[in-house]
N, CA, C and O of each residue as an XYZ file, in Angstrom:
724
protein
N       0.841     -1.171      0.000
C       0.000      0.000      0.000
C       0.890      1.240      0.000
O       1.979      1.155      0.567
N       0.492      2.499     -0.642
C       1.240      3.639     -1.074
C       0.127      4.368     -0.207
O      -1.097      4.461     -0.301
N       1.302      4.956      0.879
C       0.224      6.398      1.277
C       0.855      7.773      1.111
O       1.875      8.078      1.730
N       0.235      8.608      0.264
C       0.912      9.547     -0.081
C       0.698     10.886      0.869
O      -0.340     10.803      1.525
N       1.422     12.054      1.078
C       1.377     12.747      2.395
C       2.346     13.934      1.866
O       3.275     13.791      1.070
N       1.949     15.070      2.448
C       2.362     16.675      2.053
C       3.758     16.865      3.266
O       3.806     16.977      4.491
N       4.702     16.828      2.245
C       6.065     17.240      3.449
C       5.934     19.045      3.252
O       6.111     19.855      2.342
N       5.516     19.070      4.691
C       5.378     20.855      4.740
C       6.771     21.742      4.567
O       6.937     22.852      4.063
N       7.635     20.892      5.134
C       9.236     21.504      5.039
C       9.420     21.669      3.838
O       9.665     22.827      3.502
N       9.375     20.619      2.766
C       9.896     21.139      1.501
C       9.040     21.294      0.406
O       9.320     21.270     -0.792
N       7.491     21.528      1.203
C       6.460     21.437     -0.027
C       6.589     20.931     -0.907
O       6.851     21.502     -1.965
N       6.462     19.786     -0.790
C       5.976     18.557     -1.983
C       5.466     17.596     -1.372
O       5.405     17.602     -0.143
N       5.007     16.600     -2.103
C       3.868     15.273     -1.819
C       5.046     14.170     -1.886
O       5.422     13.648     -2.935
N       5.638     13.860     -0.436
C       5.928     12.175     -0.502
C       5.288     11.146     -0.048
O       4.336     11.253      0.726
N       6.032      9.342     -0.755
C       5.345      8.680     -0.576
C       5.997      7.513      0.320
O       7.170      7.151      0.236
N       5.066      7.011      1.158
C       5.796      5.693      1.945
C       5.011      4.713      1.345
O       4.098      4.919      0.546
N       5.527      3.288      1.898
C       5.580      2.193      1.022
C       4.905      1.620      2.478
O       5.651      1.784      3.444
N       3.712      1.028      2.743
C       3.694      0.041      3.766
C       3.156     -1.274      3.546
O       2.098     -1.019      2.971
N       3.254     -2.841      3.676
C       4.727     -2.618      4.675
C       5.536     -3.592      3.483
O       5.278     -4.688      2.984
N       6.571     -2.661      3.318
C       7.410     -3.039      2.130
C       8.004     -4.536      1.925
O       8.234     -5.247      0.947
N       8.125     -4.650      3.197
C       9.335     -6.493      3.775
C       8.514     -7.680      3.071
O       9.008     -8.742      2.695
N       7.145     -7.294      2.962
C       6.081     -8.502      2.801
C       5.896     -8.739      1.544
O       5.514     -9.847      1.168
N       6.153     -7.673      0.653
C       5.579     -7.703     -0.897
C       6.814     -8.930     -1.915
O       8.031     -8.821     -1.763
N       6.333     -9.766     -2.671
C       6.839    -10.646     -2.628
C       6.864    -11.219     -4.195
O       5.653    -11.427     -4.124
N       7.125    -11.568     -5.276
C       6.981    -11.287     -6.734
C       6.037    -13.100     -7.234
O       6.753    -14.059     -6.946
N       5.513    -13.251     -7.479
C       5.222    -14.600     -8.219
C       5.267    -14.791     -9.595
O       5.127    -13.875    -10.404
N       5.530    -16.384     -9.987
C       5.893    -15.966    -11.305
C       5.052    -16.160    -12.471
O       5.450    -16.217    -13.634
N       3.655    -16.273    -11.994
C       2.707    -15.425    -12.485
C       2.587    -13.511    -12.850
O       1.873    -12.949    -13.680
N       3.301    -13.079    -12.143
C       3.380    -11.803    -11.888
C       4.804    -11.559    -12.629
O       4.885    -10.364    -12.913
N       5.524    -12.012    -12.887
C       6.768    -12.107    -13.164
C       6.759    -12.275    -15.208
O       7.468    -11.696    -16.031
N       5.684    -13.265    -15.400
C       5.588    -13.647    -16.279
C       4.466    -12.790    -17.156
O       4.501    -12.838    -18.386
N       3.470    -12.003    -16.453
C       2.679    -10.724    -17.242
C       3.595     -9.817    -17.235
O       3.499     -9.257    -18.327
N       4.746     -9.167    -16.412
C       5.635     -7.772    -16.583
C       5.924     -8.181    -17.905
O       5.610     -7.396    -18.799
N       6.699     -9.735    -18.345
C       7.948     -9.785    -19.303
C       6.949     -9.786    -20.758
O       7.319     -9.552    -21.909
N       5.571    -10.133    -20.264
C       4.806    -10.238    -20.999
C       4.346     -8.656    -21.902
O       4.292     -8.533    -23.126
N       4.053     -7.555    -20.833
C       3.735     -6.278    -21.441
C       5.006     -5.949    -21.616
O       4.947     -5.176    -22.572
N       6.371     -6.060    -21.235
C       7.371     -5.412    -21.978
C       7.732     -5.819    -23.122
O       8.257     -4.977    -23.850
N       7.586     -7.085    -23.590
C       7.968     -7.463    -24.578
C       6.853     -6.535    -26.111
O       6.988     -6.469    -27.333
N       5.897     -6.023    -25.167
C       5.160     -5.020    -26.368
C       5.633     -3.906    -26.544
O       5.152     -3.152    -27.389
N       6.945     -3.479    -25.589
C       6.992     -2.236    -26.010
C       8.009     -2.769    -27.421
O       8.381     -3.909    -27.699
N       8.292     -1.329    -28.214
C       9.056     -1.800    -29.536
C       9.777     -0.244    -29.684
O       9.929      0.163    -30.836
N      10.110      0.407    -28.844
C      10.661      1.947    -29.004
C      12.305      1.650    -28.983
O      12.858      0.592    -28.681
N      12.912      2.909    -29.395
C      14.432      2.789    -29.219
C      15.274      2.370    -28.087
O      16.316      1.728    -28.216
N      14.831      2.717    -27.108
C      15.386      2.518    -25.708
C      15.293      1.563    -25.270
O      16.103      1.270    -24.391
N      14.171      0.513    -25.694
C      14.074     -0.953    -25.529
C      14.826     -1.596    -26.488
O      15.665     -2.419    -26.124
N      14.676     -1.376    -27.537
C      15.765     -1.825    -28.773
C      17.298     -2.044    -28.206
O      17.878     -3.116    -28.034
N      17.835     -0.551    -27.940
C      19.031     -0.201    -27.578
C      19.633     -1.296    -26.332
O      20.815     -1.555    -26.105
N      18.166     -1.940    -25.483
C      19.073     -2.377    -24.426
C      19.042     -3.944    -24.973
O      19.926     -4.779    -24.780
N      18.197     -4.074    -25.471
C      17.937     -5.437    -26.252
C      19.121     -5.747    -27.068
O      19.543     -6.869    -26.789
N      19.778     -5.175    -27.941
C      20.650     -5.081    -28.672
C      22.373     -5.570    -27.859
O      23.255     -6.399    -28.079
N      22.031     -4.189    -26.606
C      23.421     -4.219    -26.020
C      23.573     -5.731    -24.964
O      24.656     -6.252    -24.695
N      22.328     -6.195    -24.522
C      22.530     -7.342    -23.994
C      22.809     -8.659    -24.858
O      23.735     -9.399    -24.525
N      22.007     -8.956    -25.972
C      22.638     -9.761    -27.176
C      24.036     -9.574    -27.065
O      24.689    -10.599    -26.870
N      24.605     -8.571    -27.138
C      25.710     -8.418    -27.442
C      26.788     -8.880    -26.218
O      27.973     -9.054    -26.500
N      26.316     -9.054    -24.923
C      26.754    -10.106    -23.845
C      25.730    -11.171    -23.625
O      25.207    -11.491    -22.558
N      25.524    -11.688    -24.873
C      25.277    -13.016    -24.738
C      23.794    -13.050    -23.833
O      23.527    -14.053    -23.171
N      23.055    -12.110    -23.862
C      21.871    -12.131    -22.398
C      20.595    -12.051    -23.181
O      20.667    -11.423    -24.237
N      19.636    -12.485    -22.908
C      18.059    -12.277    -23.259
C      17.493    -11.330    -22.458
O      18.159    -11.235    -21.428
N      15.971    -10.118    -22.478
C      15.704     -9.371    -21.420
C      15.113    -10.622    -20.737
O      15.322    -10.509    -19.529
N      14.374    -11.917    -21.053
C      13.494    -12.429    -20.113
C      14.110    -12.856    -19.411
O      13.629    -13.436    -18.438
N      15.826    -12.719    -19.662
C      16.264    -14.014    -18.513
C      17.275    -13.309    -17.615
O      18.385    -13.719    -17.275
N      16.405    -11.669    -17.164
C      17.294    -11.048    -15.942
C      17.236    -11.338    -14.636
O      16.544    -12.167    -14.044
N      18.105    -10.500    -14.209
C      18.212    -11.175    -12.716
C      16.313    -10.486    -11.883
O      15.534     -9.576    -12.166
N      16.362    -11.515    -10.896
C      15.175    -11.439    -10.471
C      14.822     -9.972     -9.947
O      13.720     -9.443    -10.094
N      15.719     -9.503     -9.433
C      15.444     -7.977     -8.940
C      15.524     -7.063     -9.932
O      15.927     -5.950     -9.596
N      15.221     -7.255    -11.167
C      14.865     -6.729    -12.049
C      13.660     -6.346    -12.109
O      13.242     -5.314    -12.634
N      12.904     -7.389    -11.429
C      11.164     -7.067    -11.586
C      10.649     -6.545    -10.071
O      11.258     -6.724     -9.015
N       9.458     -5.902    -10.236
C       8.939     -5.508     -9.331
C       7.566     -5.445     -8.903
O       6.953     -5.439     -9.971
N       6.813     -5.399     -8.073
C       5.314     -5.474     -7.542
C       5.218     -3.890     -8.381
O       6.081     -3.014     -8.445
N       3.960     -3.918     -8.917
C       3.861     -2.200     -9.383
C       3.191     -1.414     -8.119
O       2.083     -1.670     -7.647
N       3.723     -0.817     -7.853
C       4.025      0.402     -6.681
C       2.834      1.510     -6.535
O       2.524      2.282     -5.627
N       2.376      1.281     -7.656
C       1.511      2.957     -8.403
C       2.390      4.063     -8.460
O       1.696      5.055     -8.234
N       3.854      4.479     -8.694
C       4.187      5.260     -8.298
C       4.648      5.654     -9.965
O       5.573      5.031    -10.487
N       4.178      6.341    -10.443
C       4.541      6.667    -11.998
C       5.817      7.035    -12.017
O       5.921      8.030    -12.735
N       6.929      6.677    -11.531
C       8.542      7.126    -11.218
C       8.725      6.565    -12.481
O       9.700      7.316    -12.457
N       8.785      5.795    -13.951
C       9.329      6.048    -14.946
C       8.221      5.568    -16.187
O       7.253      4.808    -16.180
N       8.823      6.343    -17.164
C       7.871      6.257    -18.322
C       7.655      4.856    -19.522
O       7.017      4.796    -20.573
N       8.373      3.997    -18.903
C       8.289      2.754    -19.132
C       8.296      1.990    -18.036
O       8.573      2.416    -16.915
N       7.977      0.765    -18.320
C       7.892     -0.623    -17.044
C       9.242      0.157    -16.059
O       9.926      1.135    -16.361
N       9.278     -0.570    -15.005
C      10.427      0.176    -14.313
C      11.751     -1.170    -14.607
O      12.887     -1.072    -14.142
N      11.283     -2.328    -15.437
C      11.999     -3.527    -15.232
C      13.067     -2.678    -16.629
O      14.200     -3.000    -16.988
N      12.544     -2.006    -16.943
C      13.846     -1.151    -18.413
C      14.691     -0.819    -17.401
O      15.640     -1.545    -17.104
N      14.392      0.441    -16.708
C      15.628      0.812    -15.762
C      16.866     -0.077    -14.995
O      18.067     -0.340    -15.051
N      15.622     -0.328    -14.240
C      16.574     -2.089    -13.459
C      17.197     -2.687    -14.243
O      18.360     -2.730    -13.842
N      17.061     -3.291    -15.345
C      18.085     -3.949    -16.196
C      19.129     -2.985    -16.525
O      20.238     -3.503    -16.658
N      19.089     -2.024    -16.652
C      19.839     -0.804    -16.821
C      20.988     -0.710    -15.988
O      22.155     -0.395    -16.220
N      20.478     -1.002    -15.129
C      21.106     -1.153    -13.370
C      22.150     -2.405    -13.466
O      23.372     -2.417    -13.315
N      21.303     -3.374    -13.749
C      22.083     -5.188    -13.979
C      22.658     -5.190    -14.429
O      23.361     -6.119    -14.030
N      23.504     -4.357    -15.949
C      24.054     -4.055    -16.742
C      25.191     -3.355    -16.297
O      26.310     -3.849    -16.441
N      24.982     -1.989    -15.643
C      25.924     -1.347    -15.130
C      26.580     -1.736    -14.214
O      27.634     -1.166    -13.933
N      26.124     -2.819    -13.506
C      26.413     -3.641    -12.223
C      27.446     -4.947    -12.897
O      28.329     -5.343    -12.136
N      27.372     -5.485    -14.021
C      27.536     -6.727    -14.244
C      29.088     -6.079    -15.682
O      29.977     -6.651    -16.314
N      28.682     -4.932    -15.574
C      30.359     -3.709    -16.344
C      31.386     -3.643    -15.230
O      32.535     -4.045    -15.414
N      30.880     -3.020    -13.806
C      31.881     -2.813    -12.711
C      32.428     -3.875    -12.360
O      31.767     -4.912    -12.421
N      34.035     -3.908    -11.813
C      34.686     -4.619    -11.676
C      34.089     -5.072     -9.920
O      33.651     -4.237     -9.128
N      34.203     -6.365     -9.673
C      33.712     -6.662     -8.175
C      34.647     -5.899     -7.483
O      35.815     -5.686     -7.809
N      33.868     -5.386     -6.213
C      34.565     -4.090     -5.161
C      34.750     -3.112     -5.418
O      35.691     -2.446     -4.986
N      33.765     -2.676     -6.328
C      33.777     -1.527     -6.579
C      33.118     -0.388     -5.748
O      31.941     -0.585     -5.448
N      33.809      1.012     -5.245
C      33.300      1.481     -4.475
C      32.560      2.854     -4.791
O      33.338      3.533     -5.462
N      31.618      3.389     -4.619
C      30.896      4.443     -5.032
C      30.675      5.059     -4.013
O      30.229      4.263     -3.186
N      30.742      6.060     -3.608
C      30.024      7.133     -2.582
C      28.828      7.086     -2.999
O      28.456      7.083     -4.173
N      27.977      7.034     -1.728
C      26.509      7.102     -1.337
C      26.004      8.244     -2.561
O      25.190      7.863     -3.402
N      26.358      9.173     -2.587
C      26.411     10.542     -3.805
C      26.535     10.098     -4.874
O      25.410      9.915     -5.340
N      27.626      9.684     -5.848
C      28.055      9.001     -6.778
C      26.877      7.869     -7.535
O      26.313      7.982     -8.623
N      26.771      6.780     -6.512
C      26.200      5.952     -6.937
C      24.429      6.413     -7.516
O      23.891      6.108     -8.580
N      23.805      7.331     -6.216
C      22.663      7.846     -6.471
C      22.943      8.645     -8.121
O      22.251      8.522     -9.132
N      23.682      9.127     -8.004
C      23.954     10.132     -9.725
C      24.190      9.383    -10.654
O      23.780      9.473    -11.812
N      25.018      8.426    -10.086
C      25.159      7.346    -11.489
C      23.806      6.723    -12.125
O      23.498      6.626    -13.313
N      23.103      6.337    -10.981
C      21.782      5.166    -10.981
C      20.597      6.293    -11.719
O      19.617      5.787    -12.266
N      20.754      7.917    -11.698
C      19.481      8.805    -11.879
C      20.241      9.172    -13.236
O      19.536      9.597    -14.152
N      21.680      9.040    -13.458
C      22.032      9.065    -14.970
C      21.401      8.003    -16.168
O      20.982      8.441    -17.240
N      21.396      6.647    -15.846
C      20.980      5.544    -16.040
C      19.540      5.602    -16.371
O      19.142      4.878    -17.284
N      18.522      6.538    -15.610
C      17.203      6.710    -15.894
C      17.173      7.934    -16.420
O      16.137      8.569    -16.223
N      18.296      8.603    -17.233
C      18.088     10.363    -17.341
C      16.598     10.159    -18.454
O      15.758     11.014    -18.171
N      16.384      9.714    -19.004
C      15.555      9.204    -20.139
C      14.088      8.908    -19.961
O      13.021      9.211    -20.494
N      14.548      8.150    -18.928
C      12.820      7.402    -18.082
C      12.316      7.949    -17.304
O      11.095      7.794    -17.348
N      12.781      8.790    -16.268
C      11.928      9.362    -15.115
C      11.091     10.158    -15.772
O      11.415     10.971    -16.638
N       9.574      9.850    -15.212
C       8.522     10.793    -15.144
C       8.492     12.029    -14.670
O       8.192     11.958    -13.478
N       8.618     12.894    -14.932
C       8.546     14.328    -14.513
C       7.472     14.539    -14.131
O       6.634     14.484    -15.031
N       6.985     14.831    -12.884
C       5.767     15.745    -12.070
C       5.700     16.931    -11.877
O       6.752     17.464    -11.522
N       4.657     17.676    -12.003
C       5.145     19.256    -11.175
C       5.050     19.105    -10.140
O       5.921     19.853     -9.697
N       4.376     18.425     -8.939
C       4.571     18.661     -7.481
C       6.087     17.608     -7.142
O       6.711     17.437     -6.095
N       6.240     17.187     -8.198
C       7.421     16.172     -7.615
C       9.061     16.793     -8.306
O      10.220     16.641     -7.919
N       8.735     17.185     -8.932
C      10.380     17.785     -9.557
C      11.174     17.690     -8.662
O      11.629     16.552     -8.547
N      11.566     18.463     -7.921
C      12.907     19.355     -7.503
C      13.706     17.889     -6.403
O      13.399     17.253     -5.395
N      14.500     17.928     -7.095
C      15.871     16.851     -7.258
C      14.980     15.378     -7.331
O      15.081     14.447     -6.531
N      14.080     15.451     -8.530
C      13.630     14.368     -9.048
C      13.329     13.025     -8.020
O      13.723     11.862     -8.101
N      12.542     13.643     -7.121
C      12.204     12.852     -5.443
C      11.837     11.606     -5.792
O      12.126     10.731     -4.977
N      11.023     11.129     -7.230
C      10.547      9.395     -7.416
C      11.653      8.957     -7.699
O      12.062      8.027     -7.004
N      12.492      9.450     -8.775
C      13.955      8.358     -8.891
C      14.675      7.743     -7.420
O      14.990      6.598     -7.095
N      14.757      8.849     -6.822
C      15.888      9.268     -6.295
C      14.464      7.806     -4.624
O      14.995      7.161     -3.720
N      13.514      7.823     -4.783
C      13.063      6.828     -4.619
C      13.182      5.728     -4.490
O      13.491      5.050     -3.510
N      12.797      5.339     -6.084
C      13.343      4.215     -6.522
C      14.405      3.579     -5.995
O      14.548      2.555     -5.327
N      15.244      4.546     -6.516
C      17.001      4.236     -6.159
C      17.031      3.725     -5.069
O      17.735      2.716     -5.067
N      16.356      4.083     -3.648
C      16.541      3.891     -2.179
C      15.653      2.104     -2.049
O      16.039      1.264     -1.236
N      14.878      1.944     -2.690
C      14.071      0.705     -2.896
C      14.917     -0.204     -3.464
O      15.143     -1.169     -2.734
N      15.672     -0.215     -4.948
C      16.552     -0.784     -5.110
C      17.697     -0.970     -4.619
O      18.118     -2.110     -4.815
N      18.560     -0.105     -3.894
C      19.656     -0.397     -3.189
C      19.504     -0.988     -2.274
O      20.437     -1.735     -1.979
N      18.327     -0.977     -1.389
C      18.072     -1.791      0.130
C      17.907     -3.365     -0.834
O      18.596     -4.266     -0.354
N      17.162     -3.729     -1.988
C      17.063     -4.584     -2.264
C      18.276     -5.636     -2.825
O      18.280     -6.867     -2.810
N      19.206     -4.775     -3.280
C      20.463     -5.096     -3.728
C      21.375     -5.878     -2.455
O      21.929     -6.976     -2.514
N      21.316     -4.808     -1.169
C      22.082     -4.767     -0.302
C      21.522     -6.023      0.442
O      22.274     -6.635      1.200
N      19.875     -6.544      0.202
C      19.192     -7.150      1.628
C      19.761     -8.876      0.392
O      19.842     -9.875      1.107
N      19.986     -9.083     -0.652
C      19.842     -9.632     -2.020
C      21.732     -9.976     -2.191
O      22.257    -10.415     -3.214
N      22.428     -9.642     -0.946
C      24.002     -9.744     -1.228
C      24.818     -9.026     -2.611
O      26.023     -9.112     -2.850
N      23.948     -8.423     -3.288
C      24.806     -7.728     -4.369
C      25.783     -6.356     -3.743
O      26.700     -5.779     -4.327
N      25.403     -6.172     -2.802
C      26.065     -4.516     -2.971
C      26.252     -4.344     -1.013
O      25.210     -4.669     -0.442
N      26.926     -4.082     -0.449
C      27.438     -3.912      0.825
C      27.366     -2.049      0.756
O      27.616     -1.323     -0.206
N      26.869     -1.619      2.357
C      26.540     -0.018      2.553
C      27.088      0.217      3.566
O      26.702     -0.517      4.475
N      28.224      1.292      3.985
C      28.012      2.020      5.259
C      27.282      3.216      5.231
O      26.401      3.463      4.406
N      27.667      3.994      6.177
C      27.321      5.342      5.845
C      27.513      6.273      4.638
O      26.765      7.191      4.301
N      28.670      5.862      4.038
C      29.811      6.906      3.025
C      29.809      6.054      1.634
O      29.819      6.542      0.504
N      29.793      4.628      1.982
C      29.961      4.465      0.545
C      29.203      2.905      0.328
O      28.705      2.262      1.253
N      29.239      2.510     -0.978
C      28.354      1.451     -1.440
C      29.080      0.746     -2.260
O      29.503      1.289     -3.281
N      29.380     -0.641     -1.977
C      30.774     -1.503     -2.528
C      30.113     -2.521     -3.353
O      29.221     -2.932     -2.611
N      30.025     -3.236     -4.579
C      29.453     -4.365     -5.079
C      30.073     -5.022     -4.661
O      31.229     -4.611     -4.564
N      29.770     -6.605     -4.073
C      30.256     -7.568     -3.672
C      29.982     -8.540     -4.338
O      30.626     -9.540     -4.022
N      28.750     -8.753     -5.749
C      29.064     -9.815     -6.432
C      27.978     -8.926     -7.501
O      27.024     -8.191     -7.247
N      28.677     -9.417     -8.944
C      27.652     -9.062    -10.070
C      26.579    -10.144    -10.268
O      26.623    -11.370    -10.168
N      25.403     -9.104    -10.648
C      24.430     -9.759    -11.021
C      24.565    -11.245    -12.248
O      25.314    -11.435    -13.206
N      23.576    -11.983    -11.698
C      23.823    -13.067    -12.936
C      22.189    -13.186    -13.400
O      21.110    -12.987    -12.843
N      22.658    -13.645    -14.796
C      21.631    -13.609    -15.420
C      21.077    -14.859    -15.672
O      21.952    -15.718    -15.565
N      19.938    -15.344    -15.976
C      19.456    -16.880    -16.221
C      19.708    -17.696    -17.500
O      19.366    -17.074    -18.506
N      20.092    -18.629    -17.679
C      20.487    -19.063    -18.754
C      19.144    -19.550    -20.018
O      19.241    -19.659    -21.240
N      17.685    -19.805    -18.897
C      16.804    -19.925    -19.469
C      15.803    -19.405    -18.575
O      16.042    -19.039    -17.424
N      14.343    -19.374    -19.297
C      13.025    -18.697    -19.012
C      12.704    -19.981    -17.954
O      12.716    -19.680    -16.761
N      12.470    -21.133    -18.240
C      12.740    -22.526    -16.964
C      13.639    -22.645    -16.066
O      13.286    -23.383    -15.146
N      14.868    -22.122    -15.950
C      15.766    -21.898    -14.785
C      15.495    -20.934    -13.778
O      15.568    -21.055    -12.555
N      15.107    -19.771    -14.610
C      14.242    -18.384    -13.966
C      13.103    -18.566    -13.217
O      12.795    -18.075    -12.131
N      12.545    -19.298    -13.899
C      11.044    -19.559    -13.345
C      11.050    -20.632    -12.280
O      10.083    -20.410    -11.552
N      11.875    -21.958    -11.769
C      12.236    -22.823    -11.106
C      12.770    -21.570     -9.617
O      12.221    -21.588     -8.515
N      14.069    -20.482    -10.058
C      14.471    -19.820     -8.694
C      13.194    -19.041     -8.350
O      12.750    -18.967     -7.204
N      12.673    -18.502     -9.355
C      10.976    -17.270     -8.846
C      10.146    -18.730     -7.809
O       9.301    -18.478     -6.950
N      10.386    -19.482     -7.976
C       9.483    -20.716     -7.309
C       9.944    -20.906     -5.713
O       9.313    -20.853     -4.657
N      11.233    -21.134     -6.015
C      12.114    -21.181     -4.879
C      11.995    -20.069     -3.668
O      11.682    -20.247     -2.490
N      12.299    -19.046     -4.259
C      11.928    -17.845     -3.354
C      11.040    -17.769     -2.874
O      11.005    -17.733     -1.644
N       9.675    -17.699     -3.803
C       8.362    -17.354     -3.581
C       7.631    -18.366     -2.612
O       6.578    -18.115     -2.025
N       8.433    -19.696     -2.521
C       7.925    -20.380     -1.536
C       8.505    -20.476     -0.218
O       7.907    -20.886      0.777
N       9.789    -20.048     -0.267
C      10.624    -19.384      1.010
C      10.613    -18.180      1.575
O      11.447    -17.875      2.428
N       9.801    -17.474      1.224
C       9.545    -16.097      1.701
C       7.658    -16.012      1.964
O       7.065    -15.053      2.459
N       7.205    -16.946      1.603
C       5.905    -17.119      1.962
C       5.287    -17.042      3.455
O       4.082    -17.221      3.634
């Protein structure tokens, strides 16, 4: 559930997530996302389609935190599973131990969506849904063993892997989904 709420300090509308720990992907749910993305047919889907062929990768067969429960939160102008792969990509380029400042990494990850984020007028000013997102995915990264956090900085500790098939994928979505049940 999304409850949305007026921050008087910086006048604008943010949103909390409750209760986030529980929401959980099935691969029913898994299997309609790959399903409506595969309709989109624009450049930016092309482009990533293309560049993953080109390491040997399919989009259906990304890493699982690629996909997501839909949020309602219009934070990008395509599925949000474009971005995230975006992410898997840039993640699976860096050399393991790689270290980013808390700063850095957020700029890198809102470079990555310069394209996709939805622009709001009550939401603009330093693009508060990315910059969202970003905080949703990194806890997920971090809770998921990809990426280690202190205060200052954010280290990858293992690159994403990708599935070798749509049945290997769908066997771990099983696995999880019945261990987190």
């Amino acid at each position: 559930m999304v409850i949305p709420y007026w921050n008087t300090q910086d006048s604008q509308i943010e949103y909390q997530l409750y209760p986030r720990q529980h929401l959980r992907l099935s691969v029913a749910q898994v299997n309609k996302q790959l399903n409506t993305f595969q309709q989109y047919n624009d450049a930016t889907t092309i482009d990533l389609h293309r560049q993953l062929k080109m390491m040997g990768h399919y989009m259906l067969d990304c890493p699982i935190f690629c996909h997501t429960i839909n949020y309602a939160l219009p934070s990008t102008k395509h599925l949000l599973l474009l971005w995230r792969m975006k992410v898997a990509v840039y993640l699976m380029n860096a050399p393991i131990f790689t270290s980013w400042s808390v700063r850095k990494w957020v700029a890198s990850l809102l470079e990555l969506g310069k394209d996709e984020w939805t622009i709001t007028p009550c939401l603009t000013r330093n693009n508060y849904l990315g910059r969202l997102e970003i905080k949703w995915l990194t806890q997920l990264l971090i809770d998921a063993g990809y990426l280690m956090c202190d205060r200052h900085n954010i280290v990858l500790l293992r690159r994403p892997r990708w599935f070798r098939s749509w049945n290997e994928k769908q066997i771990a979505l099983r696995k999880a989904f019945t261990h987190h049940c």
